[in-house]
C-alpha positions in Angstrom: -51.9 -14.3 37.7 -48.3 -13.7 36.0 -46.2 -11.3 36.3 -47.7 -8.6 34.2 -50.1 -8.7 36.5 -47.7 -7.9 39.6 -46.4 -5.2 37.9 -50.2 -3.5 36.5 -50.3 -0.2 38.2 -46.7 0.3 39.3 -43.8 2.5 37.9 -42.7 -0.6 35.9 -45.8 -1.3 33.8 -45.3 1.1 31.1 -41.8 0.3 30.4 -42.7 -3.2 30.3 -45.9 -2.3 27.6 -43.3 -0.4 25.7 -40.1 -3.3 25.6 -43.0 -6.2 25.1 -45.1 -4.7 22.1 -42.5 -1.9 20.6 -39.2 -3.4 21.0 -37.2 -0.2 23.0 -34.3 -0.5 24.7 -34.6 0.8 28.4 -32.7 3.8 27.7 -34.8 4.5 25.4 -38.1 3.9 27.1 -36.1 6.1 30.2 -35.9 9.0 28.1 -39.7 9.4 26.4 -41.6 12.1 27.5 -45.4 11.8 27.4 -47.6 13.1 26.2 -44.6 14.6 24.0 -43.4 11.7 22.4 -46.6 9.9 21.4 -48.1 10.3 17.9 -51.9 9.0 18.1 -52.6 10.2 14.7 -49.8 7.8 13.3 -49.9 5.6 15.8 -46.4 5.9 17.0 -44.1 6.6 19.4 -41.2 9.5 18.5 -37.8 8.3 19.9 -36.0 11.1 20.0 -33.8 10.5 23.0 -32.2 7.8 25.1 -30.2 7.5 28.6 -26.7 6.0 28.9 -23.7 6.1 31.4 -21.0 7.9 30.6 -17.3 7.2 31.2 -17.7 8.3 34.7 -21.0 6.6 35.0 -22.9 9.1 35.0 -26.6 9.1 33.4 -26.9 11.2 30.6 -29.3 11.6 28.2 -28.4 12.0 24.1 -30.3 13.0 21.5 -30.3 11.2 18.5 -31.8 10.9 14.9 -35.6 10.8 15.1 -37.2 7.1 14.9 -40.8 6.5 14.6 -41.3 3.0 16.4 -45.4 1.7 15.7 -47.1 1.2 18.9 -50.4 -0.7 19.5 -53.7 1.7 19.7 -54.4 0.6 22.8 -51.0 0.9 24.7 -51.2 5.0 22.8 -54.4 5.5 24.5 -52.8 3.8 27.8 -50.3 6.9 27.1 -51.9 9.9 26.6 -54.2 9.2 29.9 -51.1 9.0 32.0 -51.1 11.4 34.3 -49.5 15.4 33.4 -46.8 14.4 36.0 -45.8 11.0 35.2 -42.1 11.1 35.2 -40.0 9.0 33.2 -38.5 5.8 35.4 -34.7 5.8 35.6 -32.8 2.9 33.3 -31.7 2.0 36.9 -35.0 1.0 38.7 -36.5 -0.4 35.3 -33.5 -2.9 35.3 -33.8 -3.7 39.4 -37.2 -3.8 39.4 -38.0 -5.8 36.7 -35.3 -8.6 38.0 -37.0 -8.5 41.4 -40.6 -8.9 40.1 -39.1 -11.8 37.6 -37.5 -13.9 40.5 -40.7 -13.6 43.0 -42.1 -15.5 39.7 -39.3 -17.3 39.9 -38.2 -16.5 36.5 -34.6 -15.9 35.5 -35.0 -13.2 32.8 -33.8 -9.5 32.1 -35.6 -6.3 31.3 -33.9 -6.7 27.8 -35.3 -10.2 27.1 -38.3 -8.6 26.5 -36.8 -6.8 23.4 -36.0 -10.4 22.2 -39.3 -11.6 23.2 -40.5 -9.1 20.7 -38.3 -9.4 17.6 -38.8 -13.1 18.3 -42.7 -12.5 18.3 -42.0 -10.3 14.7 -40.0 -13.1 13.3 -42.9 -15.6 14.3 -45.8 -13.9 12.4 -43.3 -14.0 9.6 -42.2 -10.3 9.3 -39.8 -9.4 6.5 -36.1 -8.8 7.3 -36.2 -5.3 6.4 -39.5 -4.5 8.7 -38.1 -6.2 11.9 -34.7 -4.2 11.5 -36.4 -1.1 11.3 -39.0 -2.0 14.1 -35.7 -3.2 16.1 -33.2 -0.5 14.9 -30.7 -2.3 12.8 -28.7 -0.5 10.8 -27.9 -4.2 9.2 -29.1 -7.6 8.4 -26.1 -8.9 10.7 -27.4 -8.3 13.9 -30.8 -9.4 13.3 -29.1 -12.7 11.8 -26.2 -13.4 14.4 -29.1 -12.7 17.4 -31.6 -14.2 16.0 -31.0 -16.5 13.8 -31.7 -19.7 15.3 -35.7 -18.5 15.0 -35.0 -17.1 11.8 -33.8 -20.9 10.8 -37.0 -22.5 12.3 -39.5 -19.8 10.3 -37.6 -21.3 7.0 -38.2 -25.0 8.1 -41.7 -24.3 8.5 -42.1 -22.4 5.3 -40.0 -25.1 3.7 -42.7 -27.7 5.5 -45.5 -25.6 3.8 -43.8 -25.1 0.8 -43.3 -28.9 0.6 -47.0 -29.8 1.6 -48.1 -28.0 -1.1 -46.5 -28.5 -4.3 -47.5 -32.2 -4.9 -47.5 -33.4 -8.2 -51.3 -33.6 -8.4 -50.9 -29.8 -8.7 -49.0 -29.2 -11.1 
């Protein structure tokens, strides 16, 4: 048992889904409405929102540009049977509750490290630049490179290491 397994069934599960296998920020994940936001024909989810504190620290939620963010089939289907009044989870619990289900693992990791553990997982498998900035949400190659880029440097060894395995002479 691990600790998605603590978590199956509770008001944390689907943020967790969402962060693990789409990349969303919490805010973002906060501010979904479903069945709404969820696009089986595509196979997306519509981000169309996200929460934030204000100045005065206040939750508020903006709206912003539409994104389209692919979502696995079976985490859409896990969606659209939620219940007609599931209610989003607050950025606040997601955050709290995640840390507390992490350290009875005894894990030390944040509700955001699952964003990395996705990008990290999309730069793995090898996905282009431009793919995993749009999957992530960067404007820019600079982000994805100053976060990431120690992965991004052991992808090129290994395609180097392939590269190299490859092109004997005996090929050519």
């Amino acid at each position: 048992a691990g600790l998605l397994d603590d978590i199956t069934g509770t008001r944390l599960e689907i943020p967790v889904l969402i962060a693990a296998t789409c990349g969303l920020r919490r805010g973002e994940i906060a501010a979904l409405r479903f069945p709404d936001d969820v696009d089986p024909r595509r196979g997306v989810i519509r981000v169309r929102r996200s929460m934030s504190q204000n100045a005065a620290g206040e939750w508020i939620i903006d709206e912003r540009t539409k994104t389209y963010v692919d979502c696995p089939p079976w985490l859409i289907d896990k969606l659209l049977a939620l219940p007609p009044d599931y209610k989003p989870v607050h950025p606040a619990y997601i955050t709290s509750g995640f840390s507390r289900a992490a350290k009875k693992r005894g894990l030390d990791i944040h509700f955001h490290s699952l964003r990395h553990y996705y990008a990290s997982l999309l730069i793995s498998v090898g996905a282009p630049d431009q793919y995993i900035m749009r999957r992530m949400g960067h404007t820019t190659p600079t982000m994805l490179h100053t976060v990431y880029g120690h992965i991004m440097a052991d992808r090129d060894r290994q395609i180097t290491e392939s590269l190299n395995d490859n092109t004997a002479t005996e090929h050519i």
